[in-house]
Wavefront OBJ file of the C-alpha trace (Angstrom):
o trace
v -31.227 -15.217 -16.048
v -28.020 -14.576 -17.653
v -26.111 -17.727 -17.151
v -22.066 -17.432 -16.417
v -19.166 -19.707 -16.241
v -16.216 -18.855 -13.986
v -13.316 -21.269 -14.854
v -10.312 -20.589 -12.254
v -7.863 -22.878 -10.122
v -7.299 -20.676 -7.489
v -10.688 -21.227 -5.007
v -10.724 -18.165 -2.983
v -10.837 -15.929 -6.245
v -13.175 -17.737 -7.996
v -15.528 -17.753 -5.070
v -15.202 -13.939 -5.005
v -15.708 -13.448 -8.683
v -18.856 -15.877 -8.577
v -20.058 -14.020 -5.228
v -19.670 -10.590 -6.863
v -21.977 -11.909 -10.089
v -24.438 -13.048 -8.117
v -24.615 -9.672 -6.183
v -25.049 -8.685 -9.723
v -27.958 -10.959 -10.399
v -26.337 -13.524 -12.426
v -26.445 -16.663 -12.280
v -22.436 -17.875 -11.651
v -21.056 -21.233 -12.169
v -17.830 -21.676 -10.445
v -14.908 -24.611 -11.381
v -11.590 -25.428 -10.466
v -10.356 -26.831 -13.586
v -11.947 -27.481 -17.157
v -12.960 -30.605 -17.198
v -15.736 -29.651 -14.403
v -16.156 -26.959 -16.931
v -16.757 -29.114 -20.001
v -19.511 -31.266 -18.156
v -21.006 -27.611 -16.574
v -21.248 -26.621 -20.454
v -22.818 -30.487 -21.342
v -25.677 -30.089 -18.771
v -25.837 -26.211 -19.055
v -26.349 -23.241 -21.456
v -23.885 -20.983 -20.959
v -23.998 -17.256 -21.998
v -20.402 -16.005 -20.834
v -17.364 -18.150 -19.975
v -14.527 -16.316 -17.858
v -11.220 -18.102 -17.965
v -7.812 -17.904 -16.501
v -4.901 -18.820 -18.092
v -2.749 -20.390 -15.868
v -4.020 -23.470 -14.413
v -2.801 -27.114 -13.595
v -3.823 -30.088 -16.490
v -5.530 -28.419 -19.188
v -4.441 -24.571 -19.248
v -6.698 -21.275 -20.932
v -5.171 -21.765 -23.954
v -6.238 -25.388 -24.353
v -9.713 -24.360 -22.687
v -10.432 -21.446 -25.202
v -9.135 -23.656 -27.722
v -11.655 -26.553 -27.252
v -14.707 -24.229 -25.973
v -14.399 -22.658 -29.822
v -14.516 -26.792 -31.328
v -17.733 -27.048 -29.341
v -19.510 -23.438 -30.220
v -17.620 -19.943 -32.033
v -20.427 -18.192 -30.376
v -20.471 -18.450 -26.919
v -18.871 -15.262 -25.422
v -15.287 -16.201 -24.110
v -12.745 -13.751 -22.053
v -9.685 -14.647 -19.874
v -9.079 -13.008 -16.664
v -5.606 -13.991 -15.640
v -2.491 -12.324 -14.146
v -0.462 -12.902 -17.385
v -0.182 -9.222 -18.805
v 2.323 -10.497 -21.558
v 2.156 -9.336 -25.179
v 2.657 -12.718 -26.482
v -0.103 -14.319 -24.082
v -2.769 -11.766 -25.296
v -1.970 -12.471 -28.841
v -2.225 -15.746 -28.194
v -5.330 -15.283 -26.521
v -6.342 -13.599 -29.339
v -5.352 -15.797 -31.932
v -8.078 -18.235 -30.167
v -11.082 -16.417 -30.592
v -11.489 -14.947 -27.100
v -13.572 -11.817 -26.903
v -11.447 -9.995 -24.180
v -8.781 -10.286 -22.331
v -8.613 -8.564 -18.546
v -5.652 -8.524 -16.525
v -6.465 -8.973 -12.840
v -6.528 -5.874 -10.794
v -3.574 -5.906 -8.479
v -1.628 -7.380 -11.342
v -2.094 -4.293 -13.382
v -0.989 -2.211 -10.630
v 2.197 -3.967 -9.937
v 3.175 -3.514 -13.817
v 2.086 -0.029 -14.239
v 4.133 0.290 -10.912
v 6.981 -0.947 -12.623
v 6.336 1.059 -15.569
v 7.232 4.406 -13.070
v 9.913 2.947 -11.916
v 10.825 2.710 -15.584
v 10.069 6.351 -15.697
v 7.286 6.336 -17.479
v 4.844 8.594 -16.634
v 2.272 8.442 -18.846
v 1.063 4.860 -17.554
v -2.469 5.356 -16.476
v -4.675 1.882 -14.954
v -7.921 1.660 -16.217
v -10.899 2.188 -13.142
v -12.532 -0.872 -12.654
v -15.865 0.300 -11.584
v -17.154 -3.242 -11.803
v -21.463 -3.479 -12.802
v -21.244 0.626 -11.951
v -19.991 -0.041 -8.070
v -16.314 1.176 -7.069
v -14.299 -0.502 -3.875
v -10.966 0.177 -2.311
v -8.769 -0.760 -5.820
v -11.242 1.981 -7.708
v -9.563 4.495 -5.054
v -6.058 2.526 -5.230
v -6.446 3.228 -8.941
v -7.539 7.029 -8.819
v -4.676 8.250 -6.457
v -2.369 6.026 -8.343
v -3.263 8.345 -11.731
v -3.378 11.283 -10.159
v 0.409 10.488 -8.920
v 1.388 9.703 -12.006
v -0.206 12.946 -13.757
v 1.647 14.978 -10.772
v 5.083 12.796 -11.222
v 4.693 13.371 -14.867
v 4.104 17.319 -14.857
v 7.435 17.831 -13.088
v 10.478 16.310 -14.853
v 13.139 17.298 -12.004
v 11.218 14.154 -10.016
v 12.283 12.044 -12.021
v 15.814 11.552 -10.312
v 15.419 11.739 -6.557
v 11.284 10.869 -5.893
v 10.370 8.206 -8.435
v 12.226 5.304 -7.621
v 11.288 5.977 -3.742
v 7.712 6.387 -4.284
v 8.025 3.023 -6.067
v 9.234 1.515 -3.293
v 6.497 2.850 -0.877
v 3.847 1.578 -2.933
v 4.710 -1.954 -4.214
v 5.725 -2.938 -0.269
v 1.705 -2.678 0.636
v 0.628 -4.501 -2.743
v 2.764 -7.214 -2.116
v 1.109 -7.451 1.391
v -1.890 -7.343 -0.265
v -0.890 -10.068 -2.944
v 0.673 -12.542 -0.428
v -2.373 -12.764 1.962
v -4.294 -12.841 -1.311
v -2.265 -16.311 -2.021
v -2.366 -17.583 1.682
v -6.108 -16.784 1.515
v -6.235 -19.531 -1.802
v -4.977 -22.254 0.143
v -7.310 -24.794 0.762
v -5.926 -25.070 4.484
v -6.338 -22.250 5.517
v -9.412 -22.055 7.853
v -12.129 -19.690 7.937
v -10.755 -17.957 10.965
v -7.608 -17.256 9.525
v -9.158 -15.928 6.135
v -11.224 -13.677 7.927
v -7.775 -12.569 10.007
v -6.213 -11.867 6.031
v -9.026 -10.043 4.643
v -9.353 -7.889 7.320
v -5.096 -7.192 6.623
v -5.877 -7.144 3.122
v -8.701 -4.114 3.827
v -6.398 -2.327 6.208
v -3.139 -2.417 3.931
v -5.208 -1.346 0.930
v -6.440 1.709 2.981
v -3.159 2.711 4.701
v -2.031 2.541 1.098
v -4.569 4.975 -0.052
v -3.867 6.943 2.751
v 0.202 6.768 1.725
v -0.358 7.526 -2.223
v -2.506 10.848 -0.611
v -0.076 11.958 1.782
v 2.572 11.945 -1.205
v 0.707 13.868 -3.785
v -0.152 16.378 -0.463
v 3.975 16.703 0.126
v 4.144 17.088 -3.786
v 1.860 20.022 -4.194
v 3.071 21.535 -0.587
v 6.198 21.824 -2.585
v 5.126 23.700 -5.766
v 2.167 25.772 -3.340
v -0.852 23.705 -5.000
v -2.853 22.744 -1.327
v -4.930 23.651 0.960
v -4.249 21.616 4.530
v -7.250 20.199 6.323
v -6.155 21.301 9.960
v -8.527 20.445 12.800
v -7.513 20.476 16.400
v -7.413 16.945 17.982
v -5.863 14.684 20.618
v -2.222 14.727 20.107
v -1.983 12.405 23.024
v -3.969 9.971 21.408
v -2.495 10.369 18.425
v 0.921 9.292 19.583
v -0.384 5.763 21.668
v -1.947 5.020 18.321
v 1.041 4.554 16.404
v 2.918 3.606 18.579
v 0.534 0.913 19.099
v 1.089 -0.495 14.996
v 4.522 -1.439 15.901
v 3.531 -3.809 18.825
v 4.166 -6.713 16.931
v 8.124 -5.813 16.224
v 8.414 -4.300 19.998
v 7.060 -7.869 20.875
v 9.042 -9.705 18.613
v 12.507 -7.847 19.440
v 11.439 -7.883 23.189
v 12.490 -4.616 23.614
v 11.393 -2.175 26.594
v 9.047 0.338 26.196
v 8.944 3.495 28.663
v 6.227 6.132 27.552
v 5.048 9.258 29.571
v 2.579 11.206 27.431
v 0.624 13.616 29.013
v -3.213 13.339 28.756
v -4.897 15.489 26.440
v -2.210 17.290 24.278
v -4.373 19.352 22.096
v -2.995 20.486 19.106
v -4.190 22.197 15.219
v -2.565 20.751 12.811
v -3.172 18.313 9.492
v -3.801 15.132 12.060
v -2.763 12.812 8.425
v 0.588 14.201 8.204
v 1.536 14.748 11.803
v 1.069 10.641 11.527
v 3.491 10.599 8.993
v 6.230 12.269 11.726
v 5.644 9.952 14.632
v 5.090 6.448 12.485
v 8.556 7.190 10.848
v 10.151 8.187 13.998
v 8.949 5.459 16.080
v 10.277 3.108 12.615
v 13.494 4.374 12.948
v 13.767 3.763 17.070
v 12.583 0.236 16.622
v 14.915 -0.713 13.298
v 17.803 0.694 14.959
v 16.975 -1.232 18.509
v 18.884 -4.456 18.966
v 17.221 -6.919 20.624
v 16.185 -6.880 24.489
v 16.694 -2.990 24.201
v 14.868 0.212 25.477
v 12.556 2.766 23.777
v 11.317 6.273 25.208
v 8.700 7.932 24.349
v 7.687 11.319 26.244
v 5.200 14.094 25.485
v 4.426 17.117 27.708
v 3.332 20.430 27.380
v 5.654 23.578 28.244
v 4.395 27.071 28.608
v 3.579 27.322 24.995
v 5.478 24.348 23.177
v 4.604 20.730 23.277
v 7.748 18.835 23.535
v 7.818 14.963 22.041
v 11.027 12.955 22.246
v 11.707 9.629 20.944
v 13.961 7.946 22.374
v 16.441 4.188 21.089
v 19.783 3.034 22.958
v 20.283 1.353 19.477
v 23.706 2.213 17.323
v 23.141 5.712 17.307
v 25.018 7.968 14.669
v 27.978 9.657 14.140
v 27.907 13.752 13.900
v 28.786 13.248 9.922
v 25.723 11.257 9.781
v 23.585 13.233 12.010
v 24.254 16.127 9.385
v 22.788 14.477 6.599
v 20.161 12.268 7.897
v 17.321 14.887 6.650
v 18.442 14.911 3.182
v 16.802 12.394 0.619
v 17.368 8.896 0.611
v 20.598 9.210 2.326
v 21.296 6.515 4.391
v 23.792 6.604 7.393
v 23.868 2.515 8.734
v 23.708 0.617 5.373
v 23.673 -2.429 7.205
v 20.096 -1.791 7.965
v 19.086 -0.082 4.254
v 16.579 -3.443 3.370
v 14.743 -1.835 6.039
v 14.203 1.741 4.596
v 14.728 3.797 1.743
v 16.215 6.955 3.392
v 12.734 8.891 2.789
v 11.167 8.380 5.769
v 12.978 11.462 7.809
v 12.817 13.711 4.678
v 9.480 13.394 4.924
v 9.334 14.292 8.433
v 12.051 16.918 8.449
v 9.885 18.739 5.271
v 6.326 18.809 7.542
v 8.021 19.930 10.567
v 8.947 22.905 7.792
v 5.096 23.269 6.927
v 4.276 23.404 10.856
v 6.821 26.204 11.866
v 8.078 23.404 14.486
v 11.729 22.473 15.110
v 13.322 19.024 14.975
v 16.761 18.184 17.574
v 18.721 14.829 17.108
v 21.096 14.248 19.936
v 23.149 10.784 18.985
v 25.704 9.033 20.647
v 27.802 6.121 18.378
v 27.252 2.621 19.768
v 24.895 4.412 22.709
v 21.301 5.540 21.136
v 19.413 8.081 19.433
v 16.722 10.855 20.376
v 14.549 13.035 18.047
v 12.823 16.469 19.909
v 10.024 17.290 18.139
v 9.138 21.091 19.692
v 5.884 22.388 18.314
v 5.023 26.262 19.308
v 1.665 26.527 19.835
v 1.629 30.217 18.996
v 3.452 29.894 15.867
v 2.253 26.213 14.565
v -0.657 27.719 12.418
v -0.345 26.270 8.785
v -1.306 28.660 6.362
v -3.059 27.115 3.318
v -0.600 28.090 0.646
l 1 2 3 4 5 6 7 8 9 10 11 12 13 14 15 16 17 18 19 20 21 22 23 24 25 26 27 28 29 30 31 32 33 34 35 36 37 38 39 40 41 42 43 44 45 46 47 48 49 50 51 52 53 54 55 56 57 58 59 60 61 62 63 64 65 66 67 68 69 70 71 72 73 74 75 76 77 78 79 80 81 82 83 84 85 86 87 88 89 90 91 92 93 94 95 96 97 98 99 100 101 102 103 104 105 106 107 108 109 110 111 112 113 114 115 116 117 118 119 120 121 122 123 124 125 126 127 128 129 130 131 132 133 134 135 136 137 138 139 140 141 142 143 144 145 146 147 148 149 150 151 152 153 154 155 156 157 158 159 160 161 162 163 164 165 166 167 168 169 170 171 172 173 174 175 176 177 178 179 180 181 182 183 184 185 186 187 188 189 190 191 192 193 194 195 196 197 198 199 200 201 202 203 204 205 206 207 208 209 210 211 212 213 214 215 216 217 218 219 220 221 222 223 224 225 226 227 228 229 230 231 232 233 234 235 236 237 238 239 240 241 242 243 244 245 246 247 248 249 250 251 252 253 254 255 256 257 258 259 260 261 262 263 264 265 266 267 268 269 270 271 272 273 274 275 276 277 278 279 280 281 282 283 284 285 286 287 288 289 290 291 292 293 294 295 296 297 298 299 300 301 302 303 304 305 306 307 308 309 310 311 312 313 314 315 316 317 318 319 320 321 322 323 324 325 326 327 328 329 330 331 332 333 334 335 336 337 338 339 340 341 342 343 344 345 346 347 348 349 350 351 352 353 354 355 356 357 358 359 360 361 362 363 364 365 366 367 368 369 370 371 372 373 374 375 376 377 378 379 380 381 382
C-alpha cells in the first residue's frame, strides 16, 4: 500500500485530507508539525509527502528543504493557501514536485481577479481520485460565469463588481467556519453545527452563481425557464423562516396571514430570489423592537403578497429609483447591501408579467405589492 505523509498545522484539515486518502485506499500519515514528521519518515517509508507552507517552528520551506538533505527522491508537493509568485518559486527552487493551492483559496483569488476585470480567469476542477463534491460544482458555475461575464463587455461596468460581492460574502462564510472548525476547542457538537453551515452556504452559493447566469441569459434570450406549479404558500414561510435569527436578534414583531395553498406556475428558484430580497430589505430597514407584515391571499384571478416594515421608509425621489442598479437610497445602511437585490426582483417580476407597488412613508415604513395574474403569469421560454 502506497504509503503518504500529510504534514499540516491546522488539525481539522489535515484530518480531512488523511480521511479522504484513506477513502482512496492509501495509507495516510497525518502530523501537526515536522518534527513528528521527521521521526514518521525515521520509522517509515514514505512514498508521497504533502506539505503546507505556513506553519508554526519549522515552516514548508525549511521542511522541503531538509526532506531533500535526507532523500532527492521521495515525491514532495505543498498544499498551502499561499498562491504567491514568489512562494511557488521558492517552492520550486527546493525541489518540490508540485505545488497546489487549496481550493477555496483559489476561488477567493480568481474572485478577485473579476473584480479586477479579468475575465479570462478560469479555476481548475478538482475532481479529486475521479470523485467531484460541492467545490467541483462551486468551480463549474464559477467558469461558466466568467465565460458569460467575459462574452459581453457592456458588464463590465454595472454587474461585475456586484456579482463579486455576492459571491465572496458565502466563501468567507465558508472560510471562517472552516477556521472555527480548526480550533482545537471546539467540540464535536459544534463542528458538526459548522459543517452542516459550511454544506448549506456552499449550496445556496451554487444555487446564487445559477440564478445569475439564468438573469444573464434572460437578458440576451439564451434560456429556457423550468416552471412547475407548486406551493406558493409554502414557499413564502420558508424564507421567511432563514431570517429567524435577525427577527430574533432585533426582537422585532412578526404578523403573517398567508393563505393556505397558494398555487402558482412559475420558476419556484427565482420567485425565491423576490421574497428572500424583499423580506432582506423589511428586516435591514427595521429598527429594533419593530413590526413586520407579511400577507398573501388570492383575489379573483391575482395573488396579492405584501411585505410590510414600519422602518425609515423612503422618500418619493428614492422610491423612483430604488429598481435601478445598485442605487442605494439610505447609505447609512449600504454595508448591508449592494443595491442589487431589488433589481433583481424588479427584472423577474418583468419575466412573470406581474406588477410590483411600493407605497413609503419617510420616518413611518415601507410596503412592496407583489400582484401576480394568474391568467397572464405564463413565462414563455424565450
Amino acid at each position: 500500500m502506497i504509503n503518504i505523509l500529510v504534514v499540516d498545522d491546522e488539525k481539522h484539515q489535515n484530518n480531512v485530507i488523511c480521511s479522504y486518502l484513506i477513502k482512496n485506499n492509501f495509507n495516510a500519515i497525518g502530523c501537526l508539525n515536522a518534527n513528528d514528521a521527521y521521526d514518521v519518515m525515521y520509522d517509515n517509508h514514505i512514498d508521497l509527502i504533502i506539505s503546507d507552507i505556513m506553519m508554526p517552528g519549522i515552516d514548508g520551506f525549511e521542511f522541503a528543504k531538509s526532506v531533500r538533505d535526507i532523500d532527492k527522491n521521495i515525491p514532495l508537493l505543498f498544499l498551502t493557501a499561499k498562491d504567491d509568485i514568489q512562494s511557488k518559486l521558492r517552492g520550486f527552487s527546493l525541489e518540490i514536485d508540485d505545488y497546489l493551492v487549496k481550493p477555496v483559496q483559489q476561488i477567493l483569488n480568481a474572485t478577485k481577479k473579476i473584480i479586477n476585470g479579468d475575465f479570462n480567469v478560469r479555476i481548475e476542477p478538482m475532481d479529486t481520485f475521479g470523485k467531484r463534491n460541492e467545490l467541483d460544482i462551486i468551480i463549474d458555475n464559477f467558469n461558466e460565469m466568467a465565460g458569460e461575464l467575459g462574452s459581453i463587455e457592456t458588464l463590465r461596468t454595472d454587474f461585475i463588481s456586484n456579482v463579486s460581492h455576492e459571491l465572496k460574502t458565502p466563501l468567507s462564510i465558508i472560510q471562517n467556519y472552516s477556521a472555527l472548525m480548526q480550533d482545537e476547542r471546539t467540540t464535536d457538537l459544534e463542528r458538526k453545527e459548522y459543517s452542516k453551515s459550511i454544506y448549506e452556504t456552499s449550496q445556496n452559493l451554487s444555487n446564487l452563481i445559477t440564478n445569475i447566469l439564468k438573469l444573464n441569459k434572460l437578458e440576451n434570450q439564451k434560456i429556457f425557464l423550468e416552471t412547475s406549479e407548486y406551493n406558493l404558500s409554502e414557499q413564502l414561510i420558508e424564507c421567511l423562516l432563514c431570517f429567524e435569527s435577525i427577527w430574533e436578534e432585533k426582537n422585532i414583531n412578526i404578523d403573517v396571514d398567508i393563505e393556505e395553498d397558494l398555487m402558482l406556475n412559475a420558476d419556484k428558484e427565482l420567485t425565491s430570489i423576490i421574497w428572500n430580497n424583499l423580506y432582506s430589505n423589511a428586516f435591514k430597514f427595521t429598527e429594533d423592537s419593530g413590526e413586520v407584515n407579511i400577507k398573501a391571499k388570492s383575489e379573483n384571478n391575482f395573488i396579492i403578497i405584501s411585505i410590510s416594515d414600519n422602518g425609515c421608509g423612503m422618500s418619493k425621489d428614492t422610491g423612483k429609483h430604488i429598481f435601478e442598479k445598485f442605487y442605494q437610497g439610505d447609505t447609512s445602511h449600504a454595508t448591508n447591501g449592494n443595491g442589487l437585490g431589488l433589481a433583481l426582483v424588479k427584472r423577474i417580476i418583468d419575466i412573470m408579467n406581474a406588477d410590483i407597488y411600493i407605497e413609503s412613508t419617510l420616518g413611518k415604513g415601507t410596503t412592496f405589492t407583489v400582484k401576480l395574474d394568474l391568467n397572464k403569469n405564463k413565462i414563455y421560454n424565450i
